[in-house]
Backbone as a chain_set.jsonl record, in Angstrom:
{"seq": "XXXXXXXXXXXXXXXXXXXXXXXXXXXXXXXXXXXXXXXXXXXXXXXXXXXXXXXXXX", "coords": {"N": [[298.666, 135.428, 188.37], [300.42, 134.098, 187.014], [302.205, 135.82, 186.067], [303.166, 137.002, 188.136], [304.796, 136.044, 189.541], [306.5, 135.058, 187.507], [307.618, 137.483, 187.363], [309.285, 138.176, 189.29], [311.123, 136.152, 189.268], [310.676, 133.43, 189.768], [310.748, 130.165, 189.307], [308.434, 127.423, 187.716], [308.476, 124.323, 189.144], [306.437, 122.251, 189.313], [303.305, 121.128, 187.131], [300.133, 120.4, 187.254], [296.852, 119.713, 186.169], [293.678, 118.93, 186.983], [291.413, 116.498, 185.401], [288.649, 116.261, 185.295], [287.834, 118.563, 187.191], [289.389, 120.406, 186.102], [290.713, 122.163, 187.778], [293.879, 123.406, 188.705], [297.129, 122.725, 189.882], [300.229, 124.271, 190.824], [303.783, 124.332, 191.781], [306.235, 126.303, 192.311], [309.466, 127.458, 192.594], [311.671, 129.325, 194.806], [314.288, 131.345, 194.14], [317.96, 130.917, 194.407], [319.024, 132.566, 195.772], [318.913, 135.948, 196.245], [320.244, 137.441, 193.92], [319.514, 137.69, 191.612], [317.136, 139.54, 191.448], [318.119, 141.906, 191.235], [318.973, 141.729, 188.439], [316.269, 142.195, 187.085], [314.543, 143.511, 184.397], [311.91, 145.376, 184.424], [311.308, 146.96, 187.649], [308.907, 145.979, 189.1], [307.34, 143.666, 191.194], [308.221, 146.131, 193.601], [311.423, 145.632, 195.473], [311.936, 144.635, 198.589], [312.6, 146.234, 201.659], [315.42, 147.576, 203.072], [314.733, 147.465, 206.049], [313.723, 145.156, 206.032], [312.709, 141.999, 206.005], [314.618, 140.077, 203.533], [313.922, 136.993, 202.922], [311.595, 136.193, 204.165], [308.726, 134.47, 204.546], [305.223, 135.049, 203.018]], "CA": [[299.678, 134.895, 189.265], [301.798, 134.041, 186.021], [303.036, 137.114, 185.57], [304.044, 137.912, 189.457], [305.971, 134.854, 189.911], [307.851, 135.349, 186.509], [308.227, 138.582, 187.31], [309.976, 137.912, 190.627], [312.066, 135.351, 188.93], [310.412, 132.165, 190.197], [310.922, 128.744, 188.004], [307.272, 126.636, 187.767], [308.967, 123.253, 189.045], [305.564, 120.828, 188.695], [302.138, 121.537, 186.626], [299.411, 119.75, 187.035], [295.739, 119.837, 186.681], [292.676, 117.832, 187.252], [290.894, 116.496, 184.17], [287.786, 116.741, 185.895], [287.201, 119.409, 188.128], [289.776, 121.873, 185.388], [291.098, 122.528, 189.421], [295.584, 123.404, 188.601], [298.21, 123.198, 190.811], [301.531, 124.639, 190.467], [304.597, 123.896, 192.533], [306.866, 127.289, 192.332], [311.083, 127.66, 193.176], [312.375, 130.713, 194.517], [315.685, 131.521, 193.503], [318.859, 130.573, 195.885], [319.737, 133.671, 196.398], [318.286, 136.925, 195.904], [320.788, 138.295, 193.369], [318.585, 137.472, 190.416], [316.353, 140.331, 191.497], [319.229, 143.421, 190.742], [318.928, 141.684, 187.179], [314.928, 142.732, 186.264], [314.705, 145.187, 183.776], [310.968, 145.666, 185.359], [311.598, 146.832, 188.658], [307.918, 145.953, 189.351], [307.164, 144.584, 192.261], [309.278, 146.804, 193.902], [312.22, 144.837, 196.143], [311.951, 144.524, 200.132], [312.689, 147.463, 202.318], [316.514, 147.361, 203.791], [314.994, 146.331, 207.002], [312.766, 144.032, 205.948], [313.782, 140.626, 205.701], [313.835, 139.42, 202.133], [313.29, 135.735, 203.096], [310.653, 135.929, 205.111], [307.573, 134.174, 203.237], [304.293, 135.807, 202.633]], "C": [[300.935, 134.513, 188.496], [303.004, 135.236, 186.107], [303.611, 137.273, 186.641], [304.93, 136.555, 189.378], [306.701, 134.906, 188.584], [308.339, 136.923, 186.351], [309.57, 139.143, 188.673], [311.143, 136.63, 190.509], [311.847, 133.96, 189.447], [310.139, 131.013, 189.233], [309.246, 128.123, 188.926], [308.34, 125.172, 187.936], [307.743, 122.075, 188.35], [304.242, 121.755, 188.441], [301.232, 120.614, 186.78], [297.745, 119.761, 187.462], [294.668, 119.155, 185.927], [292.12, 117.607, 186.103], [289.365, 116.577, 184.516], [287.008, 117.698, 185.859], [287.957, 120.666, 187.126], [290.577, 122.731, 186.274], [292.576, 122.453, 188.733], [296.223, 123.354, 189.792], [299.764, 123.607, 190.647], [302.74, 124.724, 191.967], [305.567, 125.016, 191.747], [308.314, 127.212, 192.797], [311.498, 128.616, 193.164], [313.804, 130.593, 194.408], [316.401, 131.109, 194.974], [319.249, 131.532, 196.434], [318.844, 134.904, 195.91], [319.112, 137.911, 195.122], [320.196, 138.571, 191.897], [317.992, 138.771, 189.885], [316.942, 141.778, 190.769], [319.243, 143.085, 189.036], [317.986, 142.055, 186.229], [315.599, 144.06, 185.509], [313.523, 145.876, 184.61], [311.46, 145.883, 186.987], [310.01, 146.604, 189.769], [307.52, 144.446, 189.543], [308.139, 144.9, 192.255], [310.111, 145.263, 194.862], [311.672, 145.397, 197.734], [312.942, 146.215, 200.729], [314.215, 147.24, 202.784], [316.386, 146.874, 205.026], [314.074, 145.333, 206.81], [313.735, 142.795, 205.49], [313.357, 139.803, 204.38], [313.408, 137.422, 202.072], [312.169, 135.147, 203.663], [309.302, 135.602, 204.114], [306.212, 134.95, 204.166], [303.324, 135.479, 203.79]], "O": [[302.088, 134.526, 188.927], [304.23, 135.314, 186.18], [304.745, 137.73, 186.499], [306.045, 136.711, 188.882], [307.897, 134.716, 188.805], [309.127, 137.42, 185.546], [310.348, 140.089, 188.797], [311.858, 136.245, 191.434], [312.859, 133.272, 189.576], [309.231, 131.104, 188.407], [308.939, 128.254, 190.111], [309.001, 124.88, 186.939], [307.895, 121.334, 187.379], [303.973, 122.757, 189.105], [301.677, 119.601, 186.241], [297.335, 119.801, 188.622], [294.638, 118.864, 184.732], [292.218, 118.619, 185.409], [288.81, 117.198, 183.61], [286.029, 117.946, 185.155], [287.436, 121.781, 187.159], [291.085, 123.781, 185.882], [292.701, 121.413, 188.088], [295.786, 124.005, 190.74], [300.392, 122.686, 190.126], [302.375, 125.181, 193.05], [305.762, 124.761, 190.558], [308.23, 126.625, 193.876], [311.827, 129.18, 192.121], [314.349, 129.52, 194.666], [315.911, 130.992, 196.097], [319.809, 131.498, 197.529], [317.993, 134.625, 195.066], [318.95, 139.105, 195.376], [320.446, 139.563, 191.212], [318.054, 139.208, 188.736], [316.342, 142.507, 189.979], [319.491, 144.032, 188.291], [318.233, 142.257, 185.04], [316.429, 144.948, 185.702], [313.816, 146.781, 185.392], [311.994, 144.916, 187.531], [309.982, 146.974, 190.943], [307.327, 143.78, 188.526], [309.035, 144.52, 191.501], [309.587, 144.151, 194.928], [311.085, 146.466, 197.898], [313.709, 146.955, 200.113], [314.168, 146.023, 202.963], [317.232, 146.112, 205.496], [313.745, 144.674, 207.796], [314.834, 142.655, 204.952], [312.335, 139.16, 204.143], [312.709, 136.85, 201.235], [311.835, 133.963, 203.672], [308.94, 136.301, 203.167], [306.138, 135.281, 205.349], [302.218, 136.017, 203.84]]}, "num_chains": 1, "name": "protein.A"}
């Protein structure tokens, strides 16, 4: 999951996990804008379809 979210340009805002259970949670920030994306050298994933709506969450 590291890799897709830094590969999609998403900042890790908060880390934190259980001392316990070993259980993580991560708190993710997508970019403000989607111009970030035209900057990958990887173009992997690919980008959203022209009609697809690139904000639309998962």
């Amino acid at each position: 999951m590291s890799k897709l979210t830094a590969s999609i340009g998403w900042n890790i805002l908060a880390h934190k996990t259980d001392d316990v259970s070993d259980i993580g949670v991560r708190i993710y920030q997508k970019p403000e804008s989607n111009e970030i994306y035209a900057l990958r050298r990887k173009k992997v994933p690919p980008m959203c379809k022209e009609n697809e709506n690139p904000d639309a969450t998962w």
